[in-house]
C-alpha positions in Angstrom: 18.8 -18.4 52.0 16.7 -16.9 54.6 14.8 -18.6 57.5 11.0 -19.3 56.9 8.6 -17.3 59.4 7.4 -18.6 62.9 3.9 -18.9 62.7 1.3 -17.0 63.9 1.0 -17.0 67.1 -3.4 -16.3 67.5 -4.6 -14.6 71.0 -7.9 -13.8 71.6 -9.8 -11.8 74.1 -12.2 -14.1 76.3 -15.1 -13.5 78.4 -17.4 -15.8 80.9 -19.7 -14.3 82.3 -23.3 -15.6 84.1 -25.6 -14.5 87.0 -25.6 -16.7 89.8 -29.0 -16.8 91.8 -28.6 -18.4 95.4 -31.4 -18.3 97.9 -30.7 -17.2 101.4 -30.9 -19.0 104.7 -32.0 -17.3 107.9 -28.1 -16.5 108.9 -27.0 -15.7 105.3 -30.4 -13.6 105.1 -30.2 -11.6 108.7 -26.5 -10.7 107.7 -27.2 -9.1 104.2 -30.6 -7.3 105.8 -28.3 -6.2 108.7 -25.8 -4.6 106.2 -28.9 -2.7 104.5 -29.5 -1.1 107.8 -26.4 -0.6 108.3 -26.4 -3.4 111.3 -23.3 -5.8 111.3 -23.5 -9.7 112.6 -21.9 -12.1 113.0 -22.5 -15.7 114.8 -21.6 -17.1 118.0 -19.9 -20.8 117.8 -20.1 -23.6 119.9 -16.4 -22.6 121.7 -17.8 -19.0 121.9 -15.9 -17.5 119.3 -17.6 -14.7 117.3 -17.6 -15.2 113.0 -17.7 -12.1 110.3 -18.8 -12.8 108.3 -21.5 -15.3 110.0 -21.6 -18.8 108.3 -24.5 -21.6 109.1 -22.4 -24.4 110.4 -19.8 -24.8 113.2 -16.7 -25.2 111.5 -15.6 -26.9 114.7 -18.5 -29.0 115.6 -20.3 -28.9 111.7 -23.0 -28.3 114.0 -25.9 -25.6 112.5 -25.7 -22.4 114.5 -27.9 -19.4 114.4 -26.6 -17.7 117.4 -26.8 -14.0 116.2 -24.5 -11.1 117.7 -24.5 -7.2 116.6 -20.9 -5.9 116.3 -19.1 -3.1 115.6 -18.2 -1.1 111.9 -15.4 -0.2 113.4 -12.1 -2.7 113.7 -8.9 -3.5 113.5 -6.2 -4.5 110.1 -4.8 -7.9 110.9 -3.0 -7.8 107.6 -3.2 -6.2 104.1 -1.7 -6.4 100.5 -1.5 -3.1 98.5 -3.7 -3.6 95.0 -1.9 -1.3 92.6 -4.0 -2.1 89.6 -7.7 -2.3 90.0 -9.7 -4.3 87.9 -13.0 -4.0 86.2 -15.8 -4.6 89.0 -13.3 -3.9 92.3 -14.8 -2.0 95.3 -12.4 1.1 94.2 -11.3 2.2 90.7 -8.1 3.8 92.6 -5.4 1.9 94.3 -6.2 0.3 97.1 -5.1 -2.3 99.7 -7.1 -5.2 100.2 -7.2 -5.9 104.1 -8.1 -8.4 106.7 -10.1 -6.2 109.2 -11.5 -8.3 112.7 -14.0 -5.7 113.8 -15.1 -5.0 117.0 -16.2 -7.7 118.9 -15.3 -10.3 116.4 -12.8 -12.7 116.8 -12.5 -13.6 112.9 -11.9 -10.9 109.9 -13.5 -10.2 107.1 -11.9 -9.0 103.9 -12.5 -5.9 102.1 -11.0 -3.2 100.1 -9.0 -0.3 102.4 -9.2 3.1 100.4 -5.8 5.0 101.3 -3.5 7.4 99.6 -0.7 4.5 99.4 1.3 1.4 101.2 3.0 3.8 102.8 -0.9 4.9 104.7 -1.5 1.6 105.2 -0.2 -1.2 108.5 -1.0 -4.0 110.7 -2.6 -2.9 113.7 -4.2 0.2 111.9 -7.9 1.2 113.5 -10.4 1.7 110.1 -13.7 2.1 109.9 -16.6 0.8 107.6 -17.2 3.6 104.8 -21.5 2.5 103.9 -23.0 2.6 100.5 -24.6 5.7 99.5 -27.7 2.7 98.3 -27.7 0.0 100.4 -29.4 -3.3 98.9 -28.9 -6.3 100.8 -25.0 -7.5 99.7 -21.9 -7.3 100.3 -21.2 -4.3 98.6 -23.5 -2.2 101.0 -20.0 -2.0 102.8 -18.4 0.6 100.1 -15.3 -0.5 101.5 -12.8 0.3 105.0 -10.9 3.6 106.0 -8.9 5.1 108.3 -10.7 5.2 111.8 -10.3 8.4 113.7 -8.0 7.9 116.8 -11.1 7.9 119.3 -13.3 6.0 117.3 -13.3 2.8 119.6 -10.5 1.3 121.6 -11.6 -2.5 120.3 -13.0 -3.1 123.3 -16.3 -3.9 122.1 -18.0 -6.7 123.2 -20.4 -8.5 120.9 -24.1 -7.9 121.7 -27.2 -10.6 120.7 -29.4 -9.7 117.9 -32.6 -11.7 117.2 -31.8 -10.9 113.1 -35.2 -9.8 112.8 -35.3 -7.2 109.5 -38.1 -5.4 107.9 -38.7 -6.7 104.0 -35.8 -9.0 104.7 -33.6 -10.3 101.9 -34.4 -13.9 100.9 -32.2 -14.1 97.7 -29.3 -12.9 95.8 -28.2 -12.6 92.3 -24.0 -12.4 92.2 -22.3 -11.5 88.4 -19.6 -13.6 87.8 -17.4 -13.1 85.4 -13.8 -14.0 84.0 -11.6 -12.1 81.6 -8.7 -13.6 79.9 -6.6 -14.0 77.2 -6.7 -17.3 75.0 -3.9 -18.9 73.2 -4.5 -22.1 71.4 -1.8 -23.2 70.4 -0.2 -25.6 67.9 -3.1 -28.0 67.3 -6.3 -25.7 67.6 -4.2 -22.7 65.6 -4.5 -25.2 62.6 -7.9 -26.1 63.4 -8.7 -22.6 63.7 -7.1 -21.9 60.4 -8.6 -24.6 58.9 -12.2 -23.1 59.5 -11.0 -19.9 57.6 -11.1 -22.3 54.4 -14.0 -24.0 55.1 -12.4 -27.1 56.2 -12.5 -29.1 59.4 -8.9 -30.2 60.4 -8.3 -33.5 63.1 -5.0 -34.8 64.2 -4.6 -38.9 63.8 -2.5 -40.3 66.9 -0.3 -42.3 65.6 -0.8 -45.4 68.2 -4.5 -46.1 68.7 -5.3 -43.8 65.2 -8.1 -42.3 66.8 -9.0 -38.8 64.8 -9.4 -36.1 67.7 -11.9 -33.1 66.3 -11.0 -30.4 67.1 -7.9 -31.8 68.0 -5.8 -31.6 71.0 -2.1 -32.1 70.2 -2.0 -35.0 72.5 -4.2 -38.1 72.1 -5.8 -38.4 75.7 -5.8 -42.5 75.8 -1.7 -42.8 75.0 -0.4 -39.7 75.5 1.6 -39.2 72.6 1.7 -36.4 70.5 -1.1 -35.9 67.3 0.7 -34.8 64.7 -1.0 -36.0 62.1 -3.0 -33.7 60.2 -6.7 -34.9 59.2 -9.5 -33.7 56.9 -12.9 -34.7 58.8 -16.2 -34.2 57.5 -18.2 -31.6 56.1 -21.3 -33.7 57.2 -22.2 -35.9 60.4 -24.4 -37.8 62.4 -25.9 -36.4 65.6 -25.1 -38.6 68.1 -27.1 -37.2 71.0 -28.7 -33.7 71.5 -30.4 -31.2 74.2 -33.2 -28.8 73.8 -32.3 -25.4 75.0 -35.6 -23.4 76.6 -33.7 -21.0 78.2 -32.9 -17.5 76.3 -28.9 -17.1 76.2 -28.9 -13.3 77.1 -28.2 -10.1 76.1 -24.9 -11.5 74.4 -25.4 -10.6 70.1 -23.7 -13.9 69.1 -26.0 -15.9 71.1 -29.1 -13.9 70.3 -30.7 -17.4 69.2 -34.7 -17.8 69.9 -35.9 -20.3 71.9 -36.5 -23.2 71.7 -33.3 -24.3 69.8 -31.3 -27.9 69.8 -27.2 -28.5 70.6 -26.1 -31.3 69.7 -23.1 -33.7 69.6 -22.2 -34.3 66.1 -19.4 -36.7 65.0 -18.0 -35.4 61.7 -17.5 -38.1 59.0 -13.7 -39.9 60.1 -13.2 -38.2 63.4 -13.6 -40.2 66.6 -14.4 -37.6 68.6 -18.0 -35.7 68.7 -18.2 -32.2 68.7 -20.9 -29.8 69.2 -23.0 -27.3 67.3 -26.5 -25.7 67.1 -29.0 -27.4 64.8 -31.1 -25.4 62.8 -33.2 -25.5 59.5 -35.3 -28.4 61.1 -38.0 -28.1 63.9 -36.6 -28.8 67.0 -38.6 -31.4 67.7 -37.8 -33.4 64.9 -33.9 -33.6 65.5 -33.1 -36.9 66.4 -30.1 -39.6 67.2 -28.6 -40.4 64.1 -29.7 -37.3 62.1 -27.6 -36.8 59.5 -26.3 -32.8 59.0 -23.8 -30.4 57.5 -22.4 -27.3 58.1 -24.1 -24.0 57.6 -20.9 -21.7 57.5 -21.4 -17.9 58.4 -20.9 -14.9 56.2 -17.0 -14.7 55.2 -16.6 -18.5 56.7 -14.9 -17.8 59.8 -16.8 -21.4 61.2 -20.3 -22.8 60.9 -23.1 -20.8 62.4 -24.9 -24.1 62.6 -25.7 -28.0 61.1 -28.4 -28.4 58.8 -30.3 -32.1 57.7 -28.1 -33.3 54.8 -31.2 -35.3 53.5 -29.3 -38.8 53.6 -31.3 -41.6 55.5 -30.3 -41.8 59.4 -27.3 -43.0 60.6 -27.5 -46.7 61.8 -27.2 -46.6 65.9 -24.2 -48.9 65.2 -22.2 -46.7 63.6 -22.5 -43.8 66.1 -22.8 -45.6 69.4 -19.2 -45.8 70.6 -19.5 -41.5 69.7 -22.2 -41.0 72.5 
């Protein structure tokens, strides 16, 4: 007699990633112009003390502050960790430390990427200098990143000088990639969901004390907090229970190459309690409606549907759907 197999364990890579587009205020804008030029500022607070990178309220006082001051690209390591392993979009593709630097004539730090040969080049107390971008645009990244000052490259003397923050073709706005990179695991519950899809089915779990039938399921019910264990067959077909119209392209992204306009919607499978969502298609967007009644269009080798398609059944009464809103 031999032991049956664990089972699969599934792991998938995972990507987020969006622009974020944030306008500029007159401090956030005189700083990102001043790094273009090659100018560093900071802000004067109400107690005096001088902040690098500037920020637009007193975090003393919350009192707004536009007190502009020129300091130096030259400063001083107030401490560091040693990055090993850099990742995909870090200032360097080589080791590096990561270090708090307060330059000269600040009395805050500001934290950027240290290019030496190793810890071992690296300390507290350590004079370093601002290496500039080749191109300088207007961010953050106009400051390639610190290294090692040359012993008479400033004592840190330096005493912080007033700048009006006036910039030729100033910088108004800024567009920042985010982006996340992980691994997903889904464990228990969603494995079997997931494995359900590969047959063309749509697999709940039940809890076994309020019986609500969670899609895709959770392995917990979220109201008791017991355990689902209960496998359930929901659907194929639903009933939109509310919807948005999507005018905005989804990007470059092939799996979301979808025209616009186009309609998501919540749809609550036949026996689950629980709506999920999914593009509707094979309808003119505006005709999709509350209580639309759909099915699944699965995609090629049925991996999971590429969208939900009107079944032809008369609408769903609003009694039926309403507590799935």
């Amino acid at each position: 007699m031999t032991a049956a197999s664990p089972p699969e364990i599934l792991r998938a890579p995972f990507v987020v990633e969006f622009p974020f587009t944030r306008s500029l205020g007159p401090v956030q804008s005189a700083f990102l112009t001043g790094l273009r030029e090659r100018v560093v500022l900071g802000v004067t607070t109400a107690d005096g003390k001088v902040m690098v990178p500037p920020v637009e309220y007193d975090p003393v006082t919350a009192e707004e502050i536009r007190d502009l001051v020129e300091v130096g690209a030259t400063g001083t390591v107030t401490t560091w960790a040693w990055n090993a392993a850099p990742r995909r979009g870090q200032p360097l593709a080589t080791p590096f430390a990561w270090v708090l630097v307060r330059l000269d004539g600040a009395d805050t730090g500001i934290l950027h990427a240290l290019d030496a040969p190793g810890p071992e080049a690296v300390h507290t107390g350590m004079r370093v200098r601002i290496r500039w971008a080749g191109e300088r645009i207007g961010a953050i990244t106009d400051i390639a990143c610190f290294e090692p000052a040359e012993h008479h490259e400033g004592d840190g003397s330096a005493q912080a000088a007033p700048h009006a923050g006036e910039f030729a073709d100033a910088v108004t706005g800024i567009v920042a990639e985010a982006r996340l990179d992980y691994t997903y695991t889904p464990g228990r519950a969603q494995t079997a969901y997931i494995n359900g899809l590969s047959q063309r089915k749509t697999v709940g779990e039940r809890c076994p004390s309020c019986h609500k039938v969670y899609v895709p399921p959770r392995g917990a019910c979220p109201t008791c907090g017991v355990a689902t264990t209960d496998p359930v067959e929901v659907g194929p077909a639903g009933t939109v229970t509310t919807y948005c119209i999507v005018n905005i392209k989804a990007g470059h992204t092939a799996n979301l190459d979808i025209e616009v306009p186009y309609v998501y919607a919540h749809i609550a499978l036949d026996g689950a309690d629980l709506a999920l969502h999914g593009r509707i298609g094979g309808i003119p967007y505006d005709q999709v409606r509350m209580g639309l009644r759909v099915e699944p269009v699965w995609t090629e080798g049925g991996r999971y549907p590429d969208h939900y398609r009107p079944t032809g059944e008369p609408d769903a009464d609003y009694d039926v759907y309403k507590e799935l809103i």
